[in-house]
N, C-alpha and C positions, 0 to 999 in steps of 0.2 A: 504494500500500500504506500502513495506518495501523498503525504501529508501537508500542507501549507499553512504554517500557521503564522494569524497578524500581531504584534504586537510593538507598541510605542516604545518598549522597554525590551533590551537584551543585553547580556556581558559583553562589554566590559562594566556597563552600569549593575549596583548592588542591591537595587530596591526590591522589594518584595516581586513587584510582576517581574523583571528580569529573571532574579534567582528562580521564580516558578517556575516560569517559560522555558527554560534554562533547561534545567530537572528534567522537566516533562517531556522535552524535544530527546534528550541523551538517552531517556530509560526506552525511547520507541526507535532510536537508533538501534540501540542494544539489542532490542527485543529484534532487531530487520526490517525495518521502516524505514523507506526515505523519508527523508523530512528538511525540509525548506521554510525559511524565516522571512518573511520582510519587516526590514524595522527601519526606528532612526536610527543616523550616526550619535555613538551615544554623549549625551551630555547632560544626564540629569544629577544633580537636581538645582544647580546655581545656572545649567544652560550656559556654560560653554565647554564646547565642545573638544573631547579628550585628546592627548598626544597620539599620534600616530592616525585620525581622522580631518578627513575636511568636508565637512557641509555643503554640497555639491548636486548640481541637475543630474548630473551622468551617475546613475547608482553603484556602490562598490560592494563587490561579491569578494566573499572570505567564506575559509569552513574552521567551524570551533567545536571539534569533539564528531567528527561527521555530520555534522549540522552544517547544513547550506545555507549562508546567511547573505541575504542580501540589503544592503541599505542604500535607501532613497532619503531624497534632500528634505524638509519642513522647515518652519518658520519654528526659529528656535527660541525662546526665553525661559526665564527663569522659573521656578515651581511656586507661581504668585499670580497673584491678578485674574480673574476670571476671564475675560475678554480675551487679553494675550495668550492663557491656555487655552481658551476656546481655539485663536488662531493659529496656534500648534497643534490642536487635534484636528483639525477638519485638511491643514494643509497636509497632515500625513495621512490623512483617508484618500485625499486626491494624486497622491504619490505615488502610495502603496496601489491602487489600481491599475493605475499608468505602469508601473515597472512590472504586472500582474503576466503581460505575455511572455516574458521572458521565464516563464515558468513552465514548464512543458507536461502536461495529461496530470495533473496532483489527483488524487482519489475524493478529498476531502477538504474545505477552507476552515478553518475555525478562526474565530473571531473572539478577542477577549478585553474583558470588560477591565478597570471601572466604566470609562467612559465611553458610550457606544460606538465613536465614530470611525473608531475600528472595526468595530461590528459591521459598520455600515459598509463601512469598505469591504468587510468579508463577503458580506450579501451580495454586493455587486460583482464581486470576481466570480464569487459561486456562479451567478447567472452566464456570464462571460465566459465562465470554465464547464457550464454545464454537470457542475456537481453537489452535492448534499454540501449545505450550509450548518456550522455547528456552534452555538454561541455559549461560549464557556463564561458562566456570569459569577463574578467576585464581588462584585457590588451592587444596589439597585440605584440606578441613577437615571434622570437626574432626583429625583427621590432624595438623595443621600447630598445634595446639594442645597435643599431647602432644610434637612434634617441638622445640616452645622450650619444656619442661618446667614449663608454664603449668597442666596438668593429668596426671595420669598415669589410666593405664588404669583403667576403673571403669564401673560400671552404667550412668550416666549417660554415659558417650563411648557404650559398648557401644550405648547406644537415639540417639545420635545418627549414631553411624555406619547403625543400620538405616534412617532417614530420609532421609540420604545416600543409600542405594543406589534407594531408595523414588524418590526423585525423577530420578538420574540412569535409572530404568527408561521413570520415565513421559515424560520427554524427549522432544519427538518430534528435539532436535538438540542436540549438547552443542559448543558453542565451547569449544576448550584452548585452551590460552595455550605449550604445549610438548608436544613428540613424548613428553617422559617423562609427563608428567599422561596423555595418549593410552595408554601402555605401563602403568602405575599402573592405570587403571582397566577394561583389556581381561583385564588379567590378576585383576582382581576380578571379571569375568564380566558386565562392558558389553559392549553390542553394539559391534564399533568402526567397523559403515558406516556409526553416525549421531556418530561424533564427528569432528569436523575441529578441524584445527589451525591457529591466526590469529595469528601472534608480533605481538609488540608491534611499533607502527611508530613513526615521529616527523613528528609536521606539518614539514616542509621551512619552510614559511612562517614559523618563529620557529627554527629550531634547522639554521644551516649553517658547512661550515669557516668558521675566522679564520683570522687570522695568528697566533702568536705574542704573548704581552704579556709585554714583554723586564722589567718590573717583575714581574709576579708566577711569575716563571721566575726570579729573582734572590730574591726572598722564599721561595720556599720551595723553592729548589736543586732545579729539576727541568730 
């Protein structure tokens, strides 16, 4: 199976979607999957852009761990401001489309959340690629943007929440991240035989009990 999956975030960047994305792409290499990325060149989360990249029209192709990565140019800033992230998401949806043929028969697009307009982008290359669309949802947004009073209710939520449902329709499989995301959006009037639930895991291979560190138990009285 050849896999394409979207996301704004990949390593060298350390945030939680990279490192997922990350993970997730490696263990389906593993297992004998192609698998293909399109992301930014990375520069989160101060938005500028690391040693050894340039933010560039002409996309650059690298492999990290047999992951096909390719990255496409966006409007870069910093992880601030609503607008200006707005204008970093939407210029990587039109990106990541655009650079979408150079992707040759993928089996599958997945598309992953917080913010949908990777999603959106996945839906459109699905169409364009003639294959099952899969939205891996980590977040409910923009929901989760009025919930840290970053935005309040207005026209503009109102037309993105109908996008939202637009795409959780055209779904042919929604990845949640929790039984309540599942519960949230069955009770919005999603189908719920195509949503399943995938909690977050931890690579065993970096993250096992210790012992105790009798210094930093005595520093900060626990």
């Amino acid at each position: 199976m050849h896999i394409l999956f979207l996301t704004d975030n990949f390593p060298p960047e350390v945030n939680a979607p990279a490192s997922r994305t990350f993970e997730h792409c490696r263990e389906w290499v593993k297992a004998g999957q192609e698998v293909t990325v399109i992301t930014c060149f990375p520069n989160f989360p101060k938005g500028n852009v690391y040693d050894g990249y340039r933010n560039r029209l002409r996309p650059q192709t690298e492999t990290i761990d047999g992951i096909r990565v390719i990255r496409v140019w966006s409007y870069i800033t910093a992880n601030e401001g609503f607008v200006k992230r707005i204008l970093d998401y939407m210029s990587f949806m039109v990106s990541a489309v655009v650079a979408s043929p150079a992707v040759n028969r993928p089996d599958v697009v997945i598309g992953t959340s917080p913010h949908f307009f990777t999603a959106c982008a996945a839906y459109l290359v699905s169409r364009i690629k003639r294959v099952p669309f899969v939205f891996e949802l980590r977040d409910i947004w923009p929901e989760s943007i009025k919930a840290v009073g970053a935005m309040n209710d207005s026209a503009v939520i109102r037309l993105l929440e109908k996008v939202e449902m637009f795409l959780y329709r055209k779904a042919a499989l929604i990845v949640s991240v929790t039984e309540s995301f599942k519960k949230t959006l069955v009770r919005r009037g999603v189908t719920g035989e195509k949503i399943h639930v995938v909690r977050n895991g931890v690579d065993l291979a970096r993250f096992r009990p210790m012992s105790k560190d009798p210094e930093l138990v005595k520093r900060y009285g626990l």
